[in-house]
C-alpha positions in Angstrom: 32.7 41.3 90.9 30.8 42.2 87.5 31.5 39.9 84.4 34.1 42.2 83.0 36.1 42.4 86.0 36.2 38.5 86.2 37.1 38.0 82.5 39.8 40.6 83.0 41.4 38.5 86.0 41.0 34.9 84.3 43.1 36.5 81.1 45.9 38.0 83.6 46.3 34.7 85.4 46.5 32.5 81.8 48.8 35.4 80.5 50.5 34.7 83.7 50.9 31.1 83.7 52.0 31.5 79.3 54.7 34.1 79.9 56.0 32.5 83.5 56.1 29.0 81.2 57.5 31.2 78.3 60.2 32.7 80.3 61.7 29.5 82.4 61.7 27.5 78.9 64.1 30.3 77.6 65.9 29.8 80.9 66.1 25.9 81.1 67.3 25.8 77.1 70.1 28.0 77.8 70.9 26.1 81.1 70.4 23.0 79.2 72.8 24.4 76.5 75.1 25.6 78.2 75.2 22.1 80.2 75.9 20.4 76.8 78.7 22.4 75.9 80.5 22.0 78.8 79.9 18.2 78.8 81.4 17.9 75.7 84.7 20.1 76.1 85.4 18.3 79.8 84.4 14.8 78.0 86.8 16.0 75.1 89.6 17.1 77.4 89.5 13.8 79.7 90.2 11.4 76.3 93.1 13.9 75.6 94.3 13.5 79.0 94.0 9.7 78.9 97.7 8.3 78.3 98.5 6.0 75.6 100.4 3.0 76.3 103.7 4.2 74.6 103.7 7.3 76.9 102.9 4.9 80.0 106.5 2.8 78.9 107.9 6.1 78.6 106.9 7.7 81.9 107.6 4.8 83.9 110.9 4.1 82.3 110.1 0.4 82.0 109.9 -1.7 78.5 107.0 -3.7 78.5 106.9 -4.8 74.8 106.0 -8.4 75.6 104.4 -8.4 78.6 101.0 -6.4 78.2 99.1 -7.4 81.8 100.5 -4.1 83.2 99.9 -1.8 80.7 96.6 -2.9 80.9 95.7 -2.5 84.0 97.3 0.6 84.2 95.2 1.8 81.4 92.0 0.1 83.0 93.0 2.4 85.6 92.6 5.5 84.3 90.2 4.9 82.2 88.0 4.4 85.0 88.9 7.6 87.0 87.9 9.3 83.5 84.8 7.1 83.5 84.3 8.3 87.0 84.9 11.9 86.3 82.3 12.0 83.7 79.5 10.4 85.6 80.3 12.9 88.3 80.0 15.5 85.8 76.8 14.2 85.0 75.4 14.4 88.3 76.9 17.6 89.0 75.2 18.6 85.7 72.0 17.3 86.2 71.7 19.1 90.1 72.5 22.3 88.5 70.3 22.3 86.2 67.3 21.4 88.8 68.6 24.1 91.0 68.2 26.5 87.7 64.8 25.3 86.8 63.8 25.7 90.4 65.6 29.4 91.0 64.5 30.5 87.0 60.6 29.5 88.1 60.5 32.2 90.5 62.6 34.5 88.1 59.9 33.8 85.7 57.5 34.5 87.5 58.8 38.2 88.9 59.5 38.7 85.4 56.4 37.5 84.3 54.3 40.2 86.4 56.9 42.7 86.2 55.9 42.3 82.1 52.0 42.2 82.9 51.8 44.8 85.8 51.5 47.7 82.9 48.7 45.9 80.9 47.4 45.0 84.0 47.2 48.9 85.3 45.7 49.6 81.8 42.7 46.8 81.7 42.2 47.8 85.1 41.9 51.6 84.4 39.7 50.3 81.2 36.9 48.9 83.8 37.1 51.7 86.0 36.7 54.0 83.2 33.4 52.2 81.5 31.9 51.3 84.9 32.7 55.4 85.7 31.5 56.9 82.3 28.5 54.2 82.3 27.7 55.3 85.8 27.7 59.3 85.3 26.3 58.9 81.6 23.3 57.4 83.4 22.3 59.9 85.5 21.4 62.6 83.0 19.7 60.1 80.4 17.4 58.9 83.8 16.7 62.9 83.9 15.9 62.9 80.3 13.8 60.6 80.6 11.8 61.2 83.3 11.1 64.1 82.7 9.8 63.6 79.6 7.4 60.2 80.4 6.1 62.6 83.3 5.4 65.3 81.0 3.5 62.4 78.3 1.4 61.3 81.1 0.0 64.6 81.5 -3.1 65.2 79.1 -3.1 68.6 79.1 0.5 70.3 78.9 0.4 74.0 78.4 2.8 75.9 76.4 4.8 77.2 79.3 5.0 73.8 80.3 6.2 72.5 76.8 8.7 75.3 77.1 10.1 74.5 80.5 10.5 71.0 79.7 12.0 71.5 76.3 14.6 74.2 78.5 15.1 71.3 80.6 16.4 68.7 77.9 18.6 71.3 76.4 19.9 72.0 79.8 20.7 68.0 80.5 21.6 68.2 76.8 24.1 70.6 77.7 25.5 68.0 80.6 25.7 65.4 78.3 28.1 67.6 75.8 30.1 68.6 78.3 30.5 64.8 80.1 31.1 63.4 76.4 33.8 65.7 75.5 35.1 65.2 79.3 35.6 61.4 78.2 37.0 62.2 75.2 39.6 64.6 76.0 40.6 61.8 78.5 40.6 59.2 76.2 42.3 61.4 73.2 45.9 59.8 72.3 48.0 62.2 70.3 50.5 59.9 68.0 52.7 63.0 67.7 53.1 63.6 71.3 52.9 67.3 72.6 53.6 69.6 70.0 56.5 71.6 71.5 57.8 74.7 70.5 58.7 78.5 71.9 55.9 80.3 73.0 55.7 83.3 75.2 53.7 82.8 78.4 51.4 86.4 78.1 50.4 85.3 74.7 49.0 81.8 76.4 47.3 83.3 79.2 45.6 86.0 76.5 43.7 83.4 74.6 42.9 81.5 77.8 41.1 84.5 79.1 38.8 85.1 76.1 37.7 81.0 77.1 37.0 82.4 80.5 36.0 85.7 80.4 32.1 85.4 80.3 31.9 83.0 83.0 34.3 85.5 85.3 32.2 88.6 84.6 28.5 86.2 85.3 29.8 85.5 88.7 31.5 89.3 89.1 34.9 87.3 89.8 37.9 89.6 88.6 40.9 87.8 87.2 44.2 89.9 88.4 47.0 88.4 85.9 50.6 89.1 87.1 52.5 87.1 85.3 55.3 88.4 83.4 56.1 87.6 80.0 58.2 85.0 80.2 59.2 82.8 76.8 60.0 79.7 77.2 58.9 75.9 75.2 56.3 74.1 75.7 53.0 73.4 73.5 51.0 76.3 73.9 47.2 74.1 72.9 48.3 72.0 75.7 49.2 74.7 78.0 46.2 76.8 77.0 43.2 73.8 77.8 45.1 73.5 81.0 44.8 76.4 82.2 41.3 77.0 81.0 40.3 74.5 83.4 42.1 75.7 86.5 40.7 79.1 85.5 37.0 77.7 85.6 37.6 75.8 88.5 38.4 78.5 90.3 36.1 81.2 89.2 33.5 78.2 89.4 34.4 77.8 93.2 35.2 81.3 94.0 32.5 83.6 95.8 31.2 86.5 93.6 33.1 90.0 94.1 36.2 87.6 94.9 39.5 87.6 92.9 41.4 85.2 91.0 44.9 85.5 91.1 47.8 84.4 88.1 51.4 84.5 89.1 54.3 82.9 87.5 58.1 83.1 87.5 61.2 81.4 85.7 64.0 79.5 86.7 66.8 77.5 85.4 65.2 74.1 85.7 61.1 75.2 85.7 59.0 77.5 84.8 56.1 77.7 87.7 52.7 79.3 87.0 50.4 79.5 90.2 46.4 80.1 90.2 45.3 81.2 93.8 41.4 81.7 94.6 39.7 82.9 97.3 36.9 80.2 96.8 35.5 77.5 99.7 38.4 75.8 99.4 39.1 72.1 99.5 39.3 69.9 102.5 43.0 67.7 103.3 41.3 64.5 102.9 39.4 65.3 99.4 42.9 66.7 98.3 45.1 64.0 97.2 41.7 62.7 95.5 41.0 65.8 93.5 43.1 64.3 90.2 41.1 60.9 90.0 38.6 61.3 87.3 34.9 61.5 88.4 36.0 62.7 91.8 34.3 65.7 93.5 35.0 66.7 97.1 31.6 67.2 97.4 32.1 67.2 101.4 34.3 70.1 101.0 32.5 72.3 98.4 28.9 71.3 98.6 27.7 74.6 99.4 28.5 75.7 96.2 26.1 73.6 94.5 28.3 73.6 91.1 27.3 71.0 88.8 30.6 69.0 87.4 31.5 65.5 86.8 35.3 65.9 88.0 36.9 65.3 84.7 38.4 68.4 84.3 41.5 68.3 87.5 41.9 64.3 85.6 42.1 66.2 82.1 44.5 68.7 83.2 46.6 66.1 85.0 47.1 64.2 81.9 48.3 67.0 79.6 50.7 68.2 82.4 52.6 64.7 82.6 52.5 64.8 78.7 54.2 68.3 78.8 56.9 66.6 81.3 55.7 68.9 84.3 53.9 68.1 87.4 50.7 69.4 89.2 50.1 70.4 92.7 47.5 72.1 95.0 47.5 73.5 98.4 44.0 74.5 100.0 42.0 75.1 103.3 38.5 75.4 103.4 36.7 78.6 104.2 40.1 80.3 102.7 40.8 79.0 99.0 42.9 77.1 96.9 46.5 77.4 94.9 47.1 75.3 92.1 50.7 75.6 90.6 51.7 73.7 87.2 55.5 73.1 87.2 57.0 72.8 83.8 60.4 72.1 82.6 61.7 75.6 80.4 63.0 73.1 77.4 62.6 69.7 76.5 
């Protein structure tokens, strides 16, 4: 357990104890309260009860103006039941409210991590994401500089040398771009939400092909588009990056002289657009990985020999659940892979 990781637990168990304390003191004032209250109408209702010694005269049809021993001890009487009543209220009072503060600590306490399990998931997710971007941001910078004290020790470097090396730092350079925008397309919060509006599904899948165009006609992959045009509303920047990155995903993965396939169709509560491939394909145990950030199924696809950090399935993930949709995939290796994106026509 790093230092980060141990800070991170020692604040959720204080913010623990603070909001478990918190809630239960809301608990036992309103118990406590409530307790009062009642006190004081049943005190208030046994003194009304309480007869006076007219009423006693009256009710028991004697006249005891002179002689007052009775009265007396009939009123010593009651006024000891009422005396009694109250202390049993008391008690009865007193229990309850120990039962409450023993029931309302484990209330507290569900509440108290049902409150913290969101910050929690969040500071959690925070740690994996630094120790992940920390980890894959190292890797290129190590290349970097290898490369380059290796090429300082030598005392003669040639110019095809120079030239090779400087191809290789723009090449890692390159990485580094495309692992720094990764991060940042995850980490991007838009305070306006998804921008939604009517668009028409050809127009979305036009501009997405100019972004993938030249990496489909390098690897001779042909990109058969059947979708019709269908309008519905959604945000069409959104809808566009995510399906720039299934497209690249599977011309990247896809054999050369193979086809990519777009489908889509309409319903009354989705709209589904499908990608198929024809690539290696993806193997059941890597798949319900695949979305994680940083995760390659290397297993599955190392033939390839693709380079990739596995941001883009995470980046693509997010901007579905923002658009209200979902994401699936179904794959076998050797055979290829079909990602649909389900998306709700309205919102």
């Amino acid at each position: 357990m790093n230092k980060s990781e141990k800070s991170t637990i020692d604040f959720l168990r204080s913010s623990s104890v603070r909001l478990t304390a918190t809630y239960l003191s809301i608990i036992m004032l309103m118990s406590i309260g409530f307790s009062i209250i009642l006190y004081n109408i049943s005190n208030n209702q046994l003194h009304r009860q309480s007869p006076v010694p007219a009423s006693i005269d009256e009710s028991m049809g004697y006249e005891f103006q002179n002689e007052l021993t009775p009265r007396q001890a009939i009123k010593r009487f009651l006024s000891t039941r009422a005396d009694e009543a109250r202390d049993e209220l008391v008690l009865n009072l007193v229990l309850m409210n120990i039962c409450v503060g023993i029931l309302g600590a484990g209330v507290s306490y569900y509440l108290a991590r049902k409150s913290l399990e969101p910050i929690e998931a969040a500071m959690a997710s925070k740690d994996r994401f630094i120790s992940d971007a920390s980890h894959e941001l190292r890797t290129p910078l190590t290349s970097l500089q290898v490369t380059n004290e290796v090429a300082l020790r030598k005392t003669k470097l040639t110019v095809r040398e120079a030239k090779e090396l400087i191809a290789d730092n723009v090449q890692e350079t390159k990485r580094l771009k495309y692992l720094t925008d990764g991060l940042l397309g995850l980490l991007k919060e838009n305070q306006n939400g998804a921008n939604m509006q009517e668009l028409s599904l050809q127009s979305v899948i036009s501009e997405t092909m100019n972004h993938v165009v030249a990496q489909a006609q390098k690897r001779s992959v042909t990109v058969d588009d059947r979708t019709p045009n269908i309008k519905f509303v959604s945000d069409p920047d959104y809808l566009s990056q995510i399906l720039t990155i299934l497209l690249e995903n599977a011309i990247k993965y896809s054999p050369n002289k193979s086809t990519v396939t777009i489908d889509a169709k309409k319903t009354n509560s989705k709209v589904v657009i499908s990608i198929k491939d024809e690539g290696v394909g993806i193997k059941a145990t890597d798949l319900p990985h695949i979305f994680d950030r940083f995760y390659r199924a290397d297993n599955s696809r190392s033939s390839t020999k693709v380079q990739g950090y596995g941001l883009g399935l995470s980046i693509a993930k997010r901007l579905v659940d923002e658009l209200g949709g979902s994401i699936s995939v179904k794959s076998s290796p050797a055979i290829g892979s079909t990602f649909s994106l389900r998306l709700p026509p309205s919102k």
